[in-house]
VOGU-3710 file (C-alpha; in Angstrom, 3 decimals, decimal comma):
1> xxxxxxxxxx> 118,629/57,114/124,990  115,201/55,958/126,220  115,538/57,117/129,527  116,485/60,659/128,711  113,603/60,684/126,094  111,569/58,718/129,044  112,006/61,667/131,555  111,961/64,437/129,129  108,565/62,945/127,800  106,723/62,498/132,047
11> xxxxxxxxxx> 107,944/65,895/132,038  105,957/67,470/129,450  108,420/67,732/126,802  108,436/65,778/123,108  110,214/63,678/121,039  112,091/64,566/117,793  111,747/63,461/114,482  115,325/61,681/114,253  114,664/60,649/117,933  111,585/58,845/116,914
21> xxxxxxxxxx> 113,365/57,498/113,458  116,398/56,559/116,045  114,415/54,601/118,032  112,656/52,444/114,981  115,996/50,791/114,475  117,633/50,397/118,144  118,300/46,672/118,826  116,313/47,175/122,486  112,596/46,957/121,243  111,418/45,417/124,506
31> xxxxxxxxxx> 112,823/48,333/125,949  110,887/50,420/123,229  107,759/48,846/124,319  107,946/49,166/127,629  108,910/52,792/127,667  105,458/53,762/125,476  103,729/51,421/128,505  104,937/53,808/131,049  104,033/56,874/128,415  100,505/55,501/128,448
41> xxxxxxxxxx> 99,883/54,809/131,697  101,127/58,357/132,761  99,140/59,908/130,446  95,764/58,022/129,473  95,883/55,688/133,284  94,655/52,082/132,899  91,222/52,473/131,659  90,969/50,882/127,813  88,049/52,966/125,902  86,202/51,428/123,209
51> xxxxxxxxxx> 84,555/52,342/120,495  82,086/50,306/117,882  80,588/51,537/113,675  78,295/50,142/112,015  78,549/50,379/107,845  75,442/52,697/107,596  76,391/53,151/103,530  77,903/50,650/101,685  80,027/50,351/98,519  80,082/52,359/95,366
61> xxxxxxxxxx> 82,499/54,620/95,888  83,688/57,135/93,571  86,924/57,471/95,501  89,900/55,670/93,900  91,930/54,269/97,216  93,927/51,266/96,771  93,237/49,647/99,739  89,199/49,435/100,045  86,978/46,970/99,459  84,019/50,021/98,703
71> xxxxxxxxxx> 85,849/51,537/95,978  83,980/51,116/92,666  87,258/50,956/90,675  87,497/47,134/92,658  86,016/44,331/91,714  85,224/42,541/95,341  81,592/41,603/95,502  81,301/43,843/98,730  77,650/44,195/99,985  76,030/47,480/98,331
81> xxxxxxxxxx> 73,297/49,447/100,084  72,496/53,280/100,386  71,898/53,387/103,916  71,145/50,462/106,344  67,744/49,727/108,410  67,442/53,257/110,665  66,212/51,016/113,015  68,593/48,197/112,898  71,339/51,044/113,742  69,558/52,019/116,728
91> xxxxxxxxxx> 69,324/48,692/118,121  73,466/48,101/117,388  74,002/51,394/119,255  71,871/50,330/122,462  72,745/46,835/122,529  76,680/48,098/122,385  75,725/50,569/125,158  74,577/47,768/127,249  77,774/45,694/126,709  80,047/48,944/128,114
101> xxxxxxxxxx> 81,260/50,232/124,725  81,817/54,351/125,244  81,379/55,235/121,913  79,690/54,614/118,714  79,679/55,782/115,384  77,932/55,265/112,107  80,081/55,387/108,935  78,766/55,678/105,184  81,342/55,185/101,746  81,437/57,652/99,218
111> xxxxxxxxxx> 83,603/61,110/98,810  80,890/62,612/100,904  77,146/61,791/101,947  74,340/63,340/100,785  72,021/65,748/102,582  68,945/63,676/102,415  70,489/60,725/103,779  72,334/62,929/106,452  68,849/64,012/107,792  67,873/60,690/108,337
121> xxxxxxxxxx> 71,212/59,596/109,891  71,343/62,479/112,377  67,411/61,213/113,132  68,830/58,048/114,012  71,503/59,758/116,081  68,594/61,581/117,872  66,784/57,892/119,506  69,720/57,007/120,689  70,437/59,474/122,384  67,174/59,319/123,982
131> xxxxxxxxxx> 67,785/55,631/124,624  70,788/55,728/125,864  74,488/57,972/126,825  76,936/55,923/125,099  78,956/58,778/122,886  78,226/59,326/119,466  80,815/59,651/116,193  80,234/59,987/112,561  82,576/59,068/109,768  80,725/60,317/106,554
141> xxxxxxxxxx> 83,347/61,904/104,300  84,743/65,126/103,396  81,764/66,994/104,780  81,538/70,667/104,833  80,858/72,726/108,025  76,895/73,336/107,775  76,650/69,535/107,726  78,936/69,007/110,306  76,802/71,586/112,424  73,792/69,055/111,987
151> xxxxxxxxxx> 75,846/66,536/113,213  76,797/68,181/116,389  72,999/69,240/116,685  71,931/65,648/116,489  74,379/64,744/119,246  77,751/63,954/117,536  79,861/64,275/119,611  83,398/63,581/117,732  84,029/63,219/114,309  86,508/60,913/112,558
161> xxxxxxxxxx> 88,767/61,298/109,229  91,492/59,099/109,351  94,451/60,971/107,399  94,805/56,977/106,228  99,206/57,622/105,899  101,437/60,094/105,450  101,561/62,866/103,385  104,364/62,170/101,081  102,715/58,869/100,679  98,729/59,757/100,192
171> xxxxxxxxxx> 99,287/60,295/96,352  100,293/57,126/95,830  97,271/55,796/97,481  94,414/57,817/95,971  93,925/60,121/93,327  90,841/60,951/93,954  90,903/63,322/96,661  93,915/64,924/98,915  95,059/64,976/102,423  94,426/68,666/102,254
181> xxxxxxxxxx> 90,891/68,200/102,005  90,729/65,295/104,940  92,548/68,321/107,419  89,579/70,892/105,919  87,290/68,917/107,106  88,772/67,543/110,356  89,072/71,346/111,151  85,718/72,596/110,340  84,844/70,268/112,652  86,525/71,126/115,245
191> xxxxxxxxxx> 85,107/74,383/114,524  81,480/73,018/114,756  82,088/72,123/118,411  83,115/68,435/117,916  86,824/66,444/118,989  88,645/64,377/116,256  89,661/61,018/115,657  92,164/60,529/112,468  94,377/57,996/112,359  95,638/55,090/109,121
201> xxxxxxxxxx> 96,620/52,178/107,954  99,614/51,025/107,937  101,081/47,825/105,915  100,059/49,811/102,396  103,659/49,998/101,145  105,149/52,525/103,190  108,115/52,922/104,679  108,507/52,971/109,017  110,097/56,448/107,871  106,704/57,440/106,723
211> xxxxxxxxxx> 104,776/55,880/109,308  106,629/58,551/111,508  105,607/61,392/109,276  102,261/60,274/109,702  102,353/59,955/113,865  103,699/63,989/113,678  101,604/65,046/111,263  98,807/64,104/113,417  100,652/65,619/116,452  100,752/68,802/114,428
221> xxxxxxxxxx> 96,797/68,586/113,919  96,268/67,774/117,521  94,470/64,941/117,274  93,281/62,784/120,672  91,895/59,874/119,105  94,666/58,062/116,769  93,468/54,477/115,226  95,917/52,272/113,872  94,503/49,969/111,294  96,935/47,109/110,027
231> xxxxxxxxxx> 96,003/46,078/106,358  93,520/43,449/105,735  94,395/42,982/101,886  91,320/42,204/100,050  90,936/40,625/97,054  89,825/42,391/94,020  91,845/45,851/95,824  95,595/46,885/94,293  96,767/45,914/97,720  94,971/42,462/97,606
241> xxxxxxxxxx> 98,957/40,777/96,704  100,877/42,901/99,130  103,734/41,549/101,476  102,499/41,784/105,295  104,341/43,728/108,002  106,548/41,848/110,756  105,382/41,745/114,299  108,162/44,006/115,013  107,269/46,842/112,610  103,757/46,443/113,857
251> xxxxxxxxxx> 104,259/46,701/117,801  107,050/49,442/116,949  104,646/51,459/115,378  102,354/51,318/118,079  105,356/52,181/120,466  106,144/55,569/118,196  102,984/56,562/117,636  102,353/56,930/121,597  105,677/58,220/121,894  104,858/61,115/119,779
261> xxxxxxxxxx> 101,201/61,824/120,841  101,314/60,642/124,379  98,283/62,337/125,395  95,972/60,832/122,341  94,388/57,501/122,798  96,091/55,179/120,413  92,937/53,333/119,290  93,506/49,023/118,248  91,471/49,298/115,026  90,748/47,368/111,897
271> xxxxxxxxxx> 93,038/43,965/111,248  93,053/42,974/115,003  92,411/39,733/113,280  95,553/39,713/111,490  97,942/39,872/114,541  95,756/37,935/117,445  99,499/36,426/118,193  100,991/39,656/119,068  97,740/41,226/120,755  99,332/41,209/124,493
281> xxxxxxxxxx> 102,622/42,934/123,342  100,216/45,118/120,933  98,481/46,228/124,713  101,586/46,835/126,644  103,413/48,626/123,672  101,102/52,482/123,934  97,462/51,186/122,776  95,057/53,375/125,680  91,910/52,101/123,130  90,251/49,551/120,882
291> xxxxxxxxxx> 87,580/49,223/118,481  85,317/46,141/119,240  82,700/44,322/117,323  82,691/44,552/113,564  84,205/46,415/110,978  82,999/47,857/107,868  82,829/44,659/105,159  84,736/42,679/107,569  84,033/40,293/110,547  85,593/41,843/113,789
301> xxxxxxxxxx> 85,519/40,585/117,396  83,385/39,217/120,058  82,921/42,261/122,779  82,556/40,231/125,462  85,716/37,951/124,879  87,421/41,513/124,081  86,834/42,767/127,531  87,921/40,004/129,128  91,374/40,207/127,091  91,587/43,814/128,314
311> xxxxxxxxx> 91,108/42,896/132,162  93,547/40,001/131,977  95,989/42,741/130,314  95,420/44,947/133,349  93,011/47,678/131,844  89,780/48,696/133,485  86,541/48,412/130,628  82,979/49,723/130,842  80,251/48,086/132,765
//
């Protein structure tokens, strides 16, 4: 079975849906891995792309999702601000740029951002571009396509909207808002010139049947920038009590997930803390990209020690 879906897949073609759900419970998972290592590196080469945010808006969020820390129906003493130092955000973006990061992107809480505090963000977005050419992202909610338009004007260059899981899932998650309005937006941006990243979590209670539905759905959308977050269950959040994933489902979800975009960077995202002891199989099971430094309320990773990790693993990093 994997080589036939091996050749099928250097040749162009695609995986199935019971393929994919097949492969999730065959006994050969180093097999499994290896397979989305020779996906990757026929499709995305050796070179490991990174990507850094910096929480430009923090907490009070109307949004009711189960899993953050930001949400203002959770009681988790995160840090609240309405938008950080414009200046402090500059420096983070140059001093990344320095360290070889290729992208970075500035990412506020709430259902949506307002206007005003747009303007000044896309200001910010502005000096650094006239400081330096790392790529620029924004992840600032369920905006509409006149906003979107300022962000690509400002020099935005992709937006992200993670889909978070899949579909048959979201409604358990959040109430608040729908995945139909996180594909609205990731398509009127498309429309306003940008690319899109949109990816999840997984490790919130779903099943590996619907972390599947979630790597096609994104197929379907056509997305080339795919994080994978694995929970970090914080306390104070409905998820704060929930039962952690096994290695296993982790690196096979990695494996799928390239297997069914194999032209998308799979992107190591949030809770790279969480499975340090798996990172090396987590590398040479489809990830093509990482997020480095820190997270939103969370403490992430060193950027040099990162890149170091990546060139023992065989990637080639940014200067």
């Amino acid at each position: 079975m994997i080589q036939t879906i091996k050749k099928r897949l250097l040749n162009g073609g695609v995986i199935s849906q019971a393929e994919a759900l097949a492969l999730a419970k065959i006994d050969n998972k180093e097999g499994l891995y290896d397979l989305a290592n020779t996906i990757r590196q026929h499709f995305k080469g050796d070179y490991m792309e990174l990507c850094s945010i910096m929480n430009a808006k923090s907490g009070k969020c109307s949004q009711d999702c189960k899993w953050c820390s930001q949400s203002m129906f959770h009681n988790t003493n995160v840090e609240e601000y309405e938008l950080v130092d414009l200046k402090e955000a500059e420096n983070l973006a140059e001093e990344n740029a320095q360290k070889g990061v290729d992208r970075f992107s500035l990412v506020t809480s709430g259902r949506v951002i307002s206007n005003k505090n747009l303007d000044q963000l896309c200001g910010v977005y502005r000096k650094i571009n006239q400081k330096s050419s790392i790529h620029l992202c924004a992840s600032m909610g369920l905006l509409n396509r006149q906003q979107l338009d300022k962000l690509y004007d400002s020099g935005v260059s992709h937006y992200h909207c993670n889909i978070e899981t899949a579909p048959s899932f979201f409604p358990e998650m959040c109430s608040s808002h729908t995945i139909e309005d996180k594909v609205k937006t990731i398509k009127a941006a498309r429309d306003a010139g940008m690319g899109v990243c949109s990816g999840g979590i997984i490790g919130m209670g779903e099943s590996m049947e619907q972390r599947i539905e979630m790597a096609f759905y994104l197929a379907e959308l056509g997305i080339e920038s795919i994080p994978i977050n694995v929970l970090m269950p914080v306390k104070g959040t409905k998820l704060a009590e929930i039962e952690p994933l096994s290695d296993e489902e982790i690196l096979t979800t990695f494996a799928l997930f390239r297997l069914i975009n194999p032209m998308a960077n799979i992107r190591l995202a949030g809770g790279r803390s969480l499975i340090t002891r798996i990172q090396d199989k987590a590398l040479k099971a489809g990830v093509s990209a990482a997020l480095v430094g820190d997270y939103l309320t969370t403490i992430g990773t060193n950027i040099v020690q990162d890149k170091e990790t990546f060139k023992d693993a065989g990637f080639i990093v940014g200067c």
